[in-house]
N, C-alpha and C positions, 0 to 999 in steps of 0.2 A: 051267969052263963053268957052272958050278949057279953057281960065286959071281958068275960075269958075268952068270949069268941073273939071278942071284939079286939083282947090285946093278942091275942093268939095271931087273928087277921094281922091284926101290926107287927108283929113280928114275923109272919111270915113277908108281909109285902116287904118289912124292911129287909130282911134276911134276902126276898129278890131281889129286890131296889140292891143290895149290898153286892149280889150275885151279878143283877143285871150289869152294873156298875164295874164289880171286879172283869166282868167281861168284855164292858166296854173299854174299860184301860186295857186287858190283854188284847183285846181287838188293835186296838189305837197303838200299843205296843208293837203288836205284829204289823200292823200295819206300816209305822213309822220304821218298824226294822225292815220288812218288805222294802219297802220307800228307799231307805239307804242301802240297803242291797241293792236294790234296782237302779239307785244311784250310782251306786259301784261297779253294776255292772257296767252301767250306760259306760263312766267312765272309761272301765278297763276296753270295753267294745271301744270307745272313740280313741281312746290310746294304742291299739290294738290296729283300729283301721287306720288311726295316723301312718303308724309305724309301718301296714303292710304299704301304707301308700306313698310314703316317702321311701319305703323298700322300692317300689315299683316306678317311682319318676325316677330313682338312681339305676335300676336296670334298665328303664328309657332312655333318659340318659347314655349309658354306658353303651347302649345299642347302638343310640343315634349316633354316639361317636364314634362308635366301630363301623357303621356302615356309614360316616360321611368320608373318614380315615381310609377304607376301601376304596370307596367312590374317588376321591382323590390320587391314591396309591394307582387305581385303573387308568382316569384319565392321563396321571403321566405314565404309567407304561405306554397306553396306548399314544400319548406322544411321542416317545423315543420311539416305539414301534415304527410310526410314520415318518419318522426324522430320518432311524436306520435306511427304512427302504427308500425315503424318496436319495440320502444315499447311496446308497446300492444304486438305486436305480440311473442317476448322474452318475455313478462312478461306471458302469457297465455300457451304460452311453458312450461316455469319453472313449471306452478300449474298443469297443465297438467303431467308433469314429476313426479311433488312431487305425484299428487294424485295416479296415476301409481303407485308407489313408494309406497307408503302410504299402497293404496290397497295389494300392494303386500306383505308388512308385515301382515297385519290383515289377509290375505287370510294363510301368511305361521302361524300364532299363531293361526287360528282358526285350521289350518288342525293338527298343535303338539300338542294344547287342543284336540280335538277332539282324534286322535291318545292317546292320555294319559287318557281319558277317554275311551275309547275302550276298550285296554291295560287293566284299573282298572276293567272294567267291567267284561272282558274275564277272570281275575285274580278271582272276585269274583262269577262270573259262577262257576269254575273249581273248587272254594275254596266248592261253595253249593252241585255240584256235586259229592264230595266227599264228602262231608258231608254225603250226600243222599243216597251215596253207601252204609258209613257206619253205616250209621242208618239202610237199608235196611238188612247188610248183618246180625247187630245185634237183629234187629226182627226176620228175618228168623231164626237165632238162638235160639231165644226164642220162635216163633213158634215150633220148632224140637224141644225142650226143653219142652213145654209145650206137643207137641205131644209124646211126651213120656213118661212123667208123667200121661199123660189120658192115656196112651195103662197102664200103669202101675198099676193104679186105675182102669181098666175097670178088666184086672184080678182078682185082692184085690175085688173088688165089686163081678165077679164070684164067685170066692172062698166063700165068706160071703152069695152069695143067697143061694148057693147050700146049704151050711150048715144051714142056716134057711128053707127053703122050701125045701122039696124032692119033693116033688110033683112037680113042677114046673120046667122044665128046659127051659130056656130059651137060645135059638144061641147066642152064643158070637159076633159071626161076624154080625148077624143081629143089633144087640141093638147097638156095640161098635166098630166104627171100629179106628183104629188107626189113622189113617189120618184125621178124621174128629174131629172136634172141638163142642163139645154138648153149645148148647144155651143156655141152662138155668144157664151155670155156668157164 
């Protein structure tokens, strides 16, 4: 009985020893397949994060040269911008200048016309004015001339009534006066 116990015992510790054993290779199995799995993962994880991250420097990339290409594309707009206007701004200058300019000959030729018309008119005033003197002073002379010739005739006609009418004497100074100029003539 001890040696049937005894082989019984042996064969059961072998049977666990064989169990123990079978499990520890399935262990070591799972383990070592775990292991490459895990390996593979690790792998496909770092081929994986390679990949997102060589995705992600190439959208950095693609970025940065979009927004240096921008950047660029801005700064020279924004220098024709300042080119245009400064530009413009010289060119609205200059017409600005000319018309300045411009104005200011047509202002000096209207003011020398003007001036030379003045001048012509002040010329032909003076020229009427004397005219007008001389006309005056030559009717006044022929008034005085004509006034004298009636005081002249106012005698001659005395002398002639009296000698036709005696009866009649008529004032000389009443009828005829020298200075006066008779209407009916």
């Amino acid at each position: 009985m001890l040696r049937d116990a005894r082989s019984e015992a042996e064969r059961i510790t072998a049977e666990a020893v064989a169990g123990q054993e079978d499990l520890v290779a399935r262990a070591t199995a799972a383990i070592e397949e775990a292991e490459e799995d895990a390996a593979l993962i690790r792998q496909q994880a770092g081929d994986d994060a390679e990949e997102i991250l060589a995705e992600a420097d190439v959208h950095a990339r693609s970025a940065e040269e979009r927004a240096q290409r921008r950047m660029t594309e801005a700064e020279t707009g924004a220098r024709v911008v300042r080119e245009r206007a400064a530009a413009d701004l010289a060119r609205a200058q200059d017409d600005a200048r000319d018309l300045r300019r411009s104005a200011r000959e047509e202002a000096s030729r209207t003011v020398a016309e003007a001036r030379a018309e003045a001048d012509e008119l002040r010329s032909k005033a003076r020229s009427i004015l004397s005219e007008a003197r001389a006309e005056v002073a030559v009717l006044s002379a022929h008034r005085d001339e004509i006034s004298k010739q009636l005081g002249d005739l106012s005698g001659v006609i005395e002398a002639l009534a009296v000698t036709e009418r005696p009866s009649v004497t008529v004032p000389v100074e009443s009828a005829h006066r020298s200075d006066q100029i008779p209407r009916d003539s």
